[in-house]
N, C-alpha and C positions, 0 to 999 in steps of 0.2 A: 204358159201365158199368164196367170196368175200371177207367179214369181215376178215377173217380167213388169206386172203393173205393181207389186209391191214397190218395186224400184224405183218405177217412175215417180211413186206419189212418197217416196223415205225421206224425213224430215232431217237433213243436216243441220251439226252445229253450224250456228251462223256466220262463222269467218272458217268455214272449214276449207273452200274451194276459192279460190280465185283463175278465172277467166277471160281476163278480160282481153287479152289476146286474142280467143277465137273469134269474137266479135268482128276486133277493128285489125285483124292482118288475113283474115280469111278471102278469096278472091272476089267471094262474090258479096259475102255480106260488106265487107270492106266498099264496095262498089255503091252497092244501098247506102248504107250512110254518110258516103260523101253525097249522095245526091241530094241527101238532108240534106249536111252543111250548105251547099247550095242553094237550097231552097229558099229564097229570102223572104216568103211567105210565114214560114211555119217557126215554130220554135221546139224541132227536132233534133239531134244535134248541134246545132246550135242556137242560138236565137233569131227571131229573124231582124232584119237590116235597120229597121228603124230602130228598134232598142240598141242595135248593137254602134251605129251611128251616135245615138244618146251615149250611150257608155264612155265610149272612146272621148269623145268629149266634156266629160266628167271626169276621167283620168287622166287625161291633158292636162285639164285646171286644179284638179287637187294633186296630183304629184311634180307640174310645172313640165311637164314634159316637153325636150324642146333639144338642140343638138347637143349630142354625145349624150342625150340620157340611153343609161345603159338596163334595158328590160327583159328577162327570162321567162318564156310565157310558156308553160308547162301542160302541153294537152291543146298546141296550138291549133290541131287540125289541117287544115286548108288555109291557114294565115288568115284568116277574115278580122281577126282583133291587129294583128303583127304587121301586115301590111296597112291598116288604117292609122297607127303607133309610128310605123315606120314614116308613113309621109308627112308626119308633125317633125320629123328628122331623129328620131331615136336611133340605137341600135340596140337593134332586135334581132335576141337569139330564140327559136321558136325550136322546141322537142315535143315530141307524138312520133309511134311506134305503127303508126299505119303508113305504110309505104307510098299507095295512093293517095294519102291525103297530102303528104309530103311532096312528093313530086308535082299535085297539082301549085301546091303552094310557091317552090321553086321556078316554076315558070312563071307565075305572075310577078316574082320579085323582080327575073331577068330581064323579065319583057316591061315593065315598067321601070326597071332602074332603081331598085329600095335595096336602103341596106339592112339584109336581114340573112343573117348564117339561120339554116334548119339543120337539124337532125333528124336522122333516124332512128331513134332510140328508145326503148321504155324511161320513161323519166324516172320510176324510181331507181336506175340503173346509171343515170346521167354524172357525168363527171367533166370539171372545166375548171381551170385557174384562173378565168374570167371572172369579175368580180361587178355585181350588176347595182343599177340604183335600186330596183322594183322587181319582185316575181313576183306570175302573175300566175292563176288556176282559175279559171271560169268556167260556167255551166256544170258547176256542183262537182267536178271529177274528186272533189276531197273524200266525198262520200261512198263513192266505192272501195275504199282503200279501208284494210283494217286497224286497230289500234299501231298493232308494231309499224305496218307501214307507212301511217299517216305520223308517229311517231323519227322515222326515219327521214321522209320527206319533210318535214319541218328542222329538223335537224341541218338537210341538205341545202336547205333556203337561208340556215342561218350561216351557212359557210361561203356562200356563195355572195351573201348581200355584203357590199361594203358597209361601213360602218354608219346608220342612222338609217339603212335600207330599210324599205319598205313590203310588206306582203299584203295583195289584196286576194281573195278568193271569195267562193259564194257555198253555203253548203243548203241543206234542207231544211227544215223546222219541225219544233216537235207536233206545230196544229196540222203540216202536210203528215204526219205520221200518225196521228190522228185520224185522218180520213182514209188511211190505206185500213183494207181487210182481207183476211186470208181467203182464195179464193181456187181454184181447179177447174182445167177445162179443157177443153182437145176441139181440134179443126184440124181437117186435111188442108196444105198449104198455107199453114196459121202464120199471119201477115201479111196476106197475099201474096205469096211468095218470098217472103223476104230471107227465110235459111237457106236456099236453094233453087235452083232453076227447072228441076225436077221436080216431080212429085214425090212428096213428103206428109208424115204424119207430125203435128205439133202437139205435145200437153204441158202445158203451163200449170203449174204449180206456186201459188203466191203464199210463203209464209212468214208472220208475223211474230216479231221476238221482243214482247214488252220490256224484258229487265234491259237489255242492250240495245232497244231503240232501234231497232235493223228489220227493215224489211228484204226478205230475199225471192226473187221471181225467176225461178226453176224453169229453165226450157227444156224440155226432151223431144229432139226432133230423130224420126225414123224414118232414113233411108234406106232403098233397096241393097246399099253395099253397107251400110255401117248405121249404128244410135249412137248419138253425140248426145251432152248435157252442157247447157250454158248456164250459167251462175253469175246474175245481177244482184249486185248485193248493195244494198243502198242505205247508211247508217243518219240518224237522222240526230239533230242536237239543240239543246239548248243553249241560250248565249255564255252563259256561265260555265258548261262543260265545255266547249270548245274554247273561250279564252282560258281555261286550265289548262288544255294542251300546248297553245301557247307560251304561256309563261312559263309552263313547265320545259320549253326547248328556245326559252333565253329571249322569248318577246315579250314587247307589253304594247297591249292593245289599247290600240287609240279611239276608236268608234265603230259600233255598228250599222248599217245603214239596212233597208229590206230590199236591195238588189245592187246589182257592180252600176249603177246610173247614178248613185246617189239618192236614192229616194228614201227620206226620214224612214228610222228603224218602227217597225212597227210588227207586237210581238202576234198577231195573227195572220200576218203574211208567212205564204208557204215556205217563203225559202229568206234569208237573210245575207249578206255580205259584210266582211271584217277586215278592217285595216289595222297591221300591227307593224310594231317599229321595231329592228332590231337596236335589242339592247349593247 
C-alpha cells in the first residue's frame, strides 16, 4: 500500500506524459464533456453561448469572413465555433479526436445544411492539401501541448494557411499561473462521477513547475478492474515567449487581444488571445 501511494503522489517531469486521449475518446468520460460543450451555461469545455455568439462575431469582422473563406478549426469539438462560421458562409473544416463530439457535430451540419467537412482525427496528426484562409484553436488547447508539439503544430498551420493566412488562438497567462498552487487530495467518485459510472477512488495531485511555467493536475483514478493516471498538463505564457514561438515557425504577430472576442490586451487577465499572419 505504501508503494502504491508513493506512486500516486511521484512528481513527473513536466511534459513527461501526455493523455489527452483518455480524456476525450474514453466512452464515458468522452460523454461527460460533451455534455459540457453543450452546456451553454457554463464555461467548461467550451465557453458558454453568449461569449461564444460575441466571438464569432468578432471573427467575422476582423478576418472578413464571408463565402468561400476557407477555415481550419483545430479542437472543433461539437462544431459550436464551425457551424456559427459556417452560416456567415465559410468553409469549414473542423478536426477533434473524440468521436462523439464529431458525430454530434456532423449531424447538426446535415440537418441544418452547413458546409462543413469534419474529421476524426488528433490534429497534431492532421494532414490535407487544402489550403485555408484562417486556423483557428480556441479554449486554450495550445496549452496542453508540449514545446515539440506546439512547435509542430505551428509548423502545420504554416503549411496549410495560404499565403497572408491568418492564426487566431487563445492560451493562459502568466497572472492565471500565478494563482495556481500545488495541491493533493482524494474523494471516492472525485467529480461526482465524472471518471466512471462505477465506484471509484480519485487522487488528484496538482504540481507546479516555476522555471517552465507548467502546471500539471495528476488524476489517479482506482477501479475494481484496473488504476489509470490522467495527465493535464497545462503551460502557461507570456506574450513575448509565445510570439517567439511564433516567429520562430515563419509568423509575425499582429496583435494581442485578452480573449478570441476582441477584448483590448490586458496583461492581468487570465488568459490572452494572438493573431498572427503567415509570413
Amino acid at each position: 500500500m505504501f508503494e502504491e501511494l508513493e506512486k500516486i503522489n511521484e512528481r513527473p517531469e513536466p511534459f513527461q506524459f501526455y493523455t489527452a486521449s483518455d480524456l476525450w475518446t474514453d466512452e464515458h468520460t468522452s460523454k461527460q464533456m460533451l455534455s459540457f460543450h453543450l452546456n451553454e451555461a457554463i464555461d467548461v469545455s467550451s465557453r458558454n453561448a453568449g461569449f461564444i455568439n460575441r466571438s464569432v462575431e468578432w471573427i467575422v469582422s476582423m478576418f472578413n469572413v464571408g463565402r468561400d473563406t476557407g477555415i481550419a478549426d483545430f479542437g472543433c469539438g461539437p462544431g459550436l465555433y464551425a457551424a456559427r462560421l459556417a452560416k456567415h458562409g465559410a468553409n469549414v473544416t473542423g478536426i477533434d479526436f473524440s468521436v462523439r463530439s464529431i458525430e454530434y457535430a456532423k449531424d447538426v451540419a446535415t440537418r441544418e445544411r452547413l458546409n462543413i467537412v469534419y474529421v476524426n482525427r488528433n490534429y497534431l496528426e492532421f494532414e490535407t492539401e487544402d489550403r485555408f484562409d484562417l486556423a483557428l484553436m480556441i479554449m486554450c488547447d495550445f496549452c496542453a501541448l508540449s514545446p515539440e508539439q506546439r512547435k509542430g503544430l505551428l509548423s502545420k498551420f504554416h503549411n496549410i494557411l495560404k499565403p497572408g493566412g491568418s492564426v487566431l488562438l487563445d492560451v493562459y497567462s502568466l497572472s492565471a499561473f500565478e494563482q495556481r498552487e500545488e495541491t493533493a487530495s482524494y474523494e471516492v467518485n472525485q467529480l461526482n462521477g465524472f471518471w466512471s459510472p462505477d465506484k471509484y477512488y480519485g487522487f488528484l495531485n496538482t504540481f507546479k513547475y516555476d522555471e517552465e511555467k507548467v502546471v500539471l493536475d495528476k488524476y489517479t483514478i482506482i477501479e475494481p478492474e484496473r488504476t489509470r493516471q490522467v495527465y493535464n498538463r497545462l503551460q502557461y505564457f507570456a506574450p513575448e515567449d509565445l510570439e517567439r514561438e511564433f516567429t520562430e515557425a515563419g509568423f509575425s504577430v499582429k496583435e494581442f487581444y485578452s480573449d478570441v472576442a476582441g477584448t483590448p490586451y490586458d496583461r492581468k487577465s487570465n488568459e490572452f488571445a494572438v493573431i498572427a499572419n503567415k509570413e
